[in-house]
Structure formats: C-alpha cells, structure tokens
N, C-alpha and C positions, 0 to 999 in steps of 0.2 A: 524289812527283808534282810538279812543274813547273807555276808558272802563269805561263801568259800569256793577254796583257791583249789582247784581241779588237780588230783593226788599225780597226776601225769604230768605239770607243767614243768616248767624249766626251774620257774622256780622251787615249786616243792620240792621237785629233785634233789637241787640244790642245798633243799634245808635236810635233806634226810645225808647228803655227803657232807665226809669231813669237812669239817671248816675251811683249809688252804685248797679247796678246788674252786671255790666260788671268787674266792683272791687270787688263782690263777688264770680263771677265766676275763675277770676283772684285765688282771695284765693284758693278755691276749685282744682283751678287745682295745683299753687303750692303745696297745704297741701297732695294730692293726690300723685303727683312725688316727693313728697320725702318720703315718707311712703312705696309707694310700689315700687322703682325702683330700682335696686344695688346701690351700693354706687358709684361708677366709674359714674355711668349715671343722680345720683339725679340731680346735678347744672343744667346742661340741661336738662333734664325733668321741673325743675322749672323756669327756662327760657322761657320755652316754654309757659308760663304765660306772659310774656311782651307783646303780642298784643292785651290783655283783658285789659290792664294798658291803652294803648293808646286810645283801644274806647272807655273804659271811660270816657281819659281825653277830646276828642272830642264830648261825650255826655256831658258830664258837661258843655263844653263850649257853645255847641250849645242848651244848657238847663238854661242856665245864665239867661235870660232873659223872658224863658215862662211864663207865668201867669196859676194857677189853674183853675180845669175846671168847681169849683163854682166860680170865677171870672170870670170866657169867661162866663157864662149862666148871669152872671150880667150885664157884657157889652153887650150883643145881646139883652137881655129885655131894657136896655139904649137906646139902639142905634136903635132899634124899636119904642121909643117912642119919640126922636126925631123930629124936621124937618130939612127940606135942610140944610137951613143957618149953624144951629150946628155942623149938622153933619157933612157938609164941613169944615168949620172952623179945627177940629179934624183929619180929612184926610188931610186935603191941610198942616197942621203942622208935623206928621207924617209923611207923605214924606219927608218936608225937612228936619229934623231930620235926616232921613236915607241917606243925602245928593243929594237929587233931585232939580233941579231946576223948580219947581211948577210954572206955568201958567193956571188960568182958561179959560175955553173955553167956548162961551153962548150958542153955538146953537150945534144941531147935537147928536148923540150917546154917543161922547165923552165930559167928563165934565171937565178933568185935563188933558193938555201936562205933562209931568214932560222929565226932560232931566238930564242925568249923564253921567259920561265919553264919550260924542258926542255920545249917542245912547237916541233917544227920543220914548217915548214908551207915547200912550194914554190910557186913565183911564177912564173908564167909570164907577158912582157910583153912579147915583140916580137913580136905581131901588135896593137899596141897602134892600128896604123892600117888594121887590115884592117876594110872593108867589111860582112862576115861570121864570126864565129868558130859555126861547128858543132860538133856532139857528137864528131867524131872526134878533133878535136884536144883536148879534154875526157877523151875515152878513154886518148889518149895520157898525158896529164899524170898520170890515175890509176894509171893501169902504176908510170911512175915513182914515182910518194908510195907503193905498193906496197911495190917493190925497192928503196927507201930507208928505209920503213919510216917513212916521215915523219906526221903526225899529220892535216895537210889540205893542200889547195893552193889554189893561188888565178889567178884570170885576169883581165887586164887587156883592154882594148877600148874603142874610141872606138866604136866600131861600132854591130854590132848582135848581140847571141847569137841566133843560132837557137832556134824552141820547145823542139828536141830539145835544144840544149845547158843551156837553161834547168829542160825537164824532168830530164836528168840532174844538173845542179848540186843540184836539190831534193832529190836522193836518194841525195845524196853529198857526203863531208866537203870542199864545195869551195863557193867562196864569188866571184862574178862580180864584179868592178868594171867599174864605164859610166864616162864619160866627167868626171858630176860628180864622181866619188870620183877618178880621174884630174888633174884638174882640180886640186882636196886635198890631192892626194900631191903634184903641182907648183909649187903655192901654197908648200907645209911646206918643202919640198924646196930651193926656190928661194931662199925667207929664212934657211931654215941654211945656205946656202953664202956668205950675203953678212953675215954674221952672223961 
C-alpha cells in the first residue's frame, strides 16, 4: 500500500509554502507550550514543534532552486518568442543536466527520448506555444511510448491542456508540464549552457 499525504493537509500545505512559514509556525507553537502548559508538560508540548522544524527543512529544500514568479512570467514571454532550434537547444540541455540521457527524435508526436535509471520516458515539446494542447495529440504521443515500448511520456505547453487531455494524462503514464515547470527547465537549461 502506498501513502499519500491528502493535498489539503497541514502538512502539504505547508510543503507547497515558503519555507519560513512552517519555521514560524514551529515558533508559534513552541512560544504557545510553554506559556500555557504546566511545567511538568512544557518540554513536550514544545517538542511537539519538531515536525514544523522538518517541513520546513523539506520546503526549503525543495525550494533551493525555484525561480520568482516575475522570473517564470519572463521565461514564458522568452520562451514564446523563441523558435524550435533555441528552444530545443535549452530543453535538450536541461534534461541532461537533471541526468537524462537525451536523444532527439525527427518524426512523430515525440521530439526527445530521454532515458534514466533504464526507464525511458518521451518528450513531446513543440507545441510548447500552442494556445491549446487536446487529447488527441496526447493519443498520439501514447501510440508512440507504445511502439517504443517506452516507460511514460511527457508534454510540454505554455498553453492550456484541454479537460480531456488533462482527464487523459490522469489515467495514463504521462505527466503535463505548464508553463512554470517550462519556465524550470529554461532557467536550468540556460545556466548550464553558460556554465
């Protein structure tokens, strides 16, 4: 059995806010158990503070790296005004960066193999300016991971996916990137080429 942590808890919450709220809350709670509990009970009552210490430190970690969200609205206008060539160049480096074994692909739905730990997953990412990406081009991509035998795939968009391509990505080894994971990849992408 598999758990996961319900996108509504305190926790979650928690790990999707900045890192110093989960370390304010922390404060809060210790400043509170030891103010108001006997004496016999303060150290535990402010111990009970240490799982606000950890998601924290797990937001902070997982926050090491985000870019501001006037930064993403500068890379999505970049990355808009783009063509192909660049824009691959930025994605195809960003992968391997994140240690992908990057292969282009010329024909078909899919525009990048990438492979990691023997799981090969397709990338599809020139309609990275389309307006709309719908289920059929979703349909498509899975044909291929299919007849390659590939593991998942993946789709790029500034856009907007469709319900239906949304409902199909849910029920299929395939995983949507919006604009800020876009953004991400050309942030990453952009520092190891000048790097």
């Amino acid at each position: 059995m598999k758990f996961k942590m319900s996108e509504k808890s305190l926790f979650a919450t928690l790990l999707r806010a900045p890192w110093w709220v989960s370390f304010l809350v922390m404060l809060a709670v210790a400043l509170v158990a030891g103010a108001l509990l006997p004496e016999a009970y303060k150290i535990a009552g402010m111990l009970g503070a240490f799982p606000f210490f950890v998601i924290g430190v797990m937001a902070a970690w997982r926050q090491r790296n985000a870019i501001s969200p006037n930064r993403i609205q500068e890379l999505v206008e970049q990355a808009r005004g783009m063509g192909w060539r660049d824009f691959s160049v930025l994605v195809e480096e960003a992968l391997r960066q994140q240690g992908f074994v990057v292969t282009r692909l010329n024909d078909g739905p899919a525009d990048f193999q990438i492979e990691k730990n023997g799981r090969v997953t397709l990338v599809s990412a020139k309609r990275w300016k389309a307006a709309t990406v719908g289920a059929e081009h979703l349909r498509e991509l899975l044909a291929v991971r299919e007849s390659r035998d590939a593991f998942s795939c993946t789709c790029m968009s500034l856009g907007v996916f469709s319900q239906a391509a949304i409902d199909l990505a849910n029920v299929s080894p395939m995983q949507l990137l919006g604009s800020a994971n876009i953004a991400q990849l050309m942030h990453d992408g952009a520092n190891a080429l000048q790097a």
